[in-house]
C-alpha positions as CSV (number, residue, x, y, z in Angstrom):
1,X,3.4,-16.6,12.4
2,X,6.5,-17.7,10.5
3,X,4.8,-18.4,7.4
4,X,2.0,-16.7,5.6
5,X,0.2,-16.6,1.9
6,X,-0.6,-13.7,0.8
7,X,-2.4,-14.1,-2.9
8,X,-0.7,-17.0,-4.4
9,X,2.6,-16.7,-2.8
10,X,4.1,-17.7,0.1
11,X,6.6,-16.1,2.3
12,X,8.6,-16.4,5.6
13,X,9.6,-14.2,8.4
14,X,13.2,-13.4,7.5
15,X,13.9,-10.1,9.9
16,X,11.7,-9.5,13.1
17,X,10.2,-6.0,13.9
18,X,12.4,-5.7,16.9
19,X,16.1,-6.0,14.5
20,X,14.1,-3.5,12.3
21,X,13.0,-0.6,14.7
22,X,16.6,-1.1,16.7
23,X,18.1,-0.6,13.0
24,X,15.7,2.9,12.7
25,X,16.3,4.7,16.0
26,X,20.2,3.8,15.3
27,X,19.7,5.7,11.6
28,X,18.0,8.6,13.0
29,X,21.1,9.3,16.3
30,X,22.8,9.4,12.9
31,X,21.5,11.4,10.9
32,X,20.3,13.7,14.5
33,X,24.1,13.9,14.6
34,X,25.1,14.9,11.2
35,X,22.5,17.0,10.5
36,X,23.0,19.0,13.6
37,X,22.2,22.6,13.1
38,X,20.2,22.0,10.1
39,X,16.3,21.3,9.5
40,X,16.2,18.3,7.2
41,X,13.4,18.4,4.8
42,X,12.7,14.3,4.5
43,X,10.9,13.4,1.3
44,X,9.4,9.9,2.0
45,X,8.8,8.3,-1.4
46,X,4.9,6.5,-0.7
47,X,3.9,4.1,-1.1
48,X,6.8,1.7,0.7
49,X,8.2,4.1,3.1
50,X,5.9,5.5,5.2
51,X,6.1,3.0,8.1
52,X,9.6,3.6,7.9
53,X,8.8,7.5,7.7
54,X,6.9,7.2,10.8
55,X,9.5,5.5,12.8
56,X,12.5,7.1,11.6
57,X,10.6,10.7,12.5
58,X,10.2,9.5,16.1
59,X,13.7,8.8,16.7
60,X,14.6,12.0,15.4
61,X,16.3,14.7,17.8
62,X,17.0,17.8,16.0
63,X,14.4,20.2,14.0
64,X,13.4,18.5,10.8
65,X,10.3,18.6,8.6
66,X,8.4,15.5,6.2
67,X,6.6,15.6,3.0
68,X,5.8,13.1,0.5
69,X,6.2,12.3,-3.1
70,X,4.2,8.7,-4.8
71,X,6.4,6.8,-7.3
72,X,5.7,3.6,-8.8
73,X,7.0,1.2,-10.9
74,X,6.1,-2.1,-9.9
75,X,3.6,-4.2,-10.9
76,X,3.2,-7.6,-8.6
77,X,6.8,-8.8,-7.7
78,X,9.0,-7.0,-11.0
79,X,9.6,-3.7,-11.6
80,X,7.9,-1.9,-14.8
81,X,11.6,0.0,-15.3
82,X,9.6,3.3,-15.6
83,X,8.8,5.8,-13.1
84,X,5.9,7.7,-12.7
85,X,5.5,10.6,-10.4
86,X,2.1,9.9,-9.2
87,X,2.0,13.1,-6.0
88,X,4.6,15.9,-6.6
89,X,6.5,18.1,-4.1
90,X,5.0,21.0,-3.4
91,X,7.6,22.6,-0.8
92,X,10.2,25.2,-1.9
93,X,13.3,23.4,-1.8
94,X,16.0,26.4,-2.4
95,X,19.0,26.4,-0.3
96,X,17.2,23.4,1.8
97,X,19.4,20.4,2.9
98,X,16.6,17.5,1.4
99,X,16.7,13.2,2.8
100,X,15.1,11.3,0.8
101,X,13.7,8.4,2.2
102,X,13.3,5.3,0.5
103,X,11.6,1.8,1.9
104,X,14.2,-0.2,-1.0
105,X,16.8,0.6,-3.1
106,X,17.2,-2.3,-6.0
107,X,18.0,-0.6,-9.6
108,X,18.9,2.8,-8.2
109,X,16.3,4.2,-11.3
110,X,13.7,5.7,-9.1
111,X,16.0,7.4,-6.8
112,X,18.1,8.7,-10.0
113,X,15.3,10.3,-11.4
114,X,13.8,11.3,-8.4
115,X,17.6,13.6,-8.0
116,X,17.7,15.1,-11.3
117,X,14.1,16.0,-10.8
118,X,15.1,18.1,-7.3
119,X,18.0,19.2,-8.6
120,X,16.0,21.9,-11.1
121,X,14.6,23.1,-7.8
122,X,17.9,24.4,-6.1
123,X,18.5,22.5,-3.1
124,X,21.5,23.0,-0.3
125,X,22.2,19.2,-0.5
126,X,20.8,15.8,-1.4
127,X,20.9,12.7,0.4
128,X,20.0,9.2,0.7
129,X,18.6,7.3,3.4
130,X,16.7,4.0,2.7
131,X,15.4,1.1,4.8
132,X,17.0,-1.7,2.1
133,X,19.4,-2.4,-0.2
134,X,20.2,-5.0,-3.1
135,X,23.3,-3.8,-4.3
136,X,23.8,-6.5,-6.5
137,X,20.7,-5.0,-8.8
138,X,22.4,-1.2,-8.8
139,X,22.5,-0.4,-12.2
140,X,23.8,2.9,-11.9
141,X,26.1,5.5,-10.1
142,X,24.7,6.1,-6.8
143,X,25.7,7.2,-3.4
144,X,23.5,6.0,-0.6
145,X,24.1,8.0,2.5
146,X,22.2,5.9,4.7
147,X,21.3,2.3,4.7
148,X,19.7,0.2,7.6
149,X,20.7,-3.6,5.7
150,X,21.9,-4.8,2.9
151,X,20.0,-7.5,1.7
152,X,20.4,-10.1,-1.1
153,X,18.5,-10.3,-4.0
154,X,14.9,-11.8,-2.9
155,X,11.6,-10.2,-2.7
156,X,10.7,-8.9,0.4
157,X,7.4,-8.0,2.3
158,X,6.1,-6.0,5.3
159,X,7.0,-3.1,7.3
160,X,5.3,-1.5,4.9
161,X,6.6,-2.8,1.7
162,X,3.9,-5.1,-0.6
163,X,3.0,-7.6,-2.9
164,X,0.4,-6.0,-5.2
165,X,-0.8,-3.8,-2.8
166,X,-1.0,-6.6,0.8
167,X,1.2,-7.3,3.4
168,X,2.2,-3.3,3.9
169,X,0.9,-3.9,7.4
170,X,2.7,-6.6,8.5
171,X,5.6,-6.3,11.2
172,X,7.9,-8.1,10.4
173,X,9.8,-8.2,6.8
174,X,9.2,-11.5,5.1
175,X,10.9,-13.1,1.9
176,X,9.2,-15.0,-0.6
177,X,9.8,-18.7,-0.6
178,X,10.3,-20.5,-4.0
């Protein structure tokens, strides 16, 4: 299936599951190596990331813990450019070395807020480890510690990223065809 419609859009397979999960267990012998010693807290920001969550958690080979935290601000294919905190974190953070994982990194806004809100709870260290990245949207000062692919500028579907609320499921990522 190289082509589907989901709603009134249509979109085509741009990166197969296979380049994808080969990306993830290569992320996670990375992070398993710098992490070493440490139990990584991973806060997987829901909806988007939890297939790449699952798969990153896997691949994982050193001690390490997950918990979740729901932002939105999309609405169909555009961001809203506010963030809501929809589930908080309930873990005690202090002196804790804290991944969060992120299924896209476009604006940086979500992730930025998402900091200065852990920040008042006194981790060890914060980083940064998503699935994708636009860097041409950044529109601020962030380090990513971790990305699987850069990726241009188009919308994007599957592996557990949406288009109003379908497609999560599918396995392979698709981009939307104009």
């Amino acid at each position: 299936m190289n082509t589907i419609t989901i709603k009134d859009k249509t979109f085509q397979v741009s990166m197969p599951e296979a380049q994808i999960k080969w990306r993830v267990k290569e992320l996670a012998q990375q992070i398993s190596k710098d992490m070493e010693g440490r139990n990584p807290l991973f806060l997987a920001v829901l909806n988007g990331s939890f297939i790449f969550a699952a798969d990153l958690m896997r691949e994982m080979t050193i001690p390490c813990e997950i918990s979740f935290v729901k932002l939105a601000s999309y609405q169909g294919t555009t961001s809203t450019g506010k963030v809501h905190e929809v589930i908080g974190i309930n873990e005690d953070l202090s002196g804790r070395t804290v991944i969060i994982l992120e299924d896209i990194v476009e604006t940086g806004q979500t992730i930025k807020q998402m900091i200065e809100s852990l920040g008042t709870r006194n981790p060890q260290s914060v980083h940064i480890c998503t699935l994708f990245f636009k860097p041409e949207r950044l529109q601020t000062d962030l380090h990513l510690d971790y990305v699987a692919f850069q990726i241009p500028n188009d919308f994007i579907l599957g592996y557990g990223l949406d288009y109003d609320q379908q497609g999560r499921g599918l396995k392979d990522l698709y981009t939307l065809v104009e």
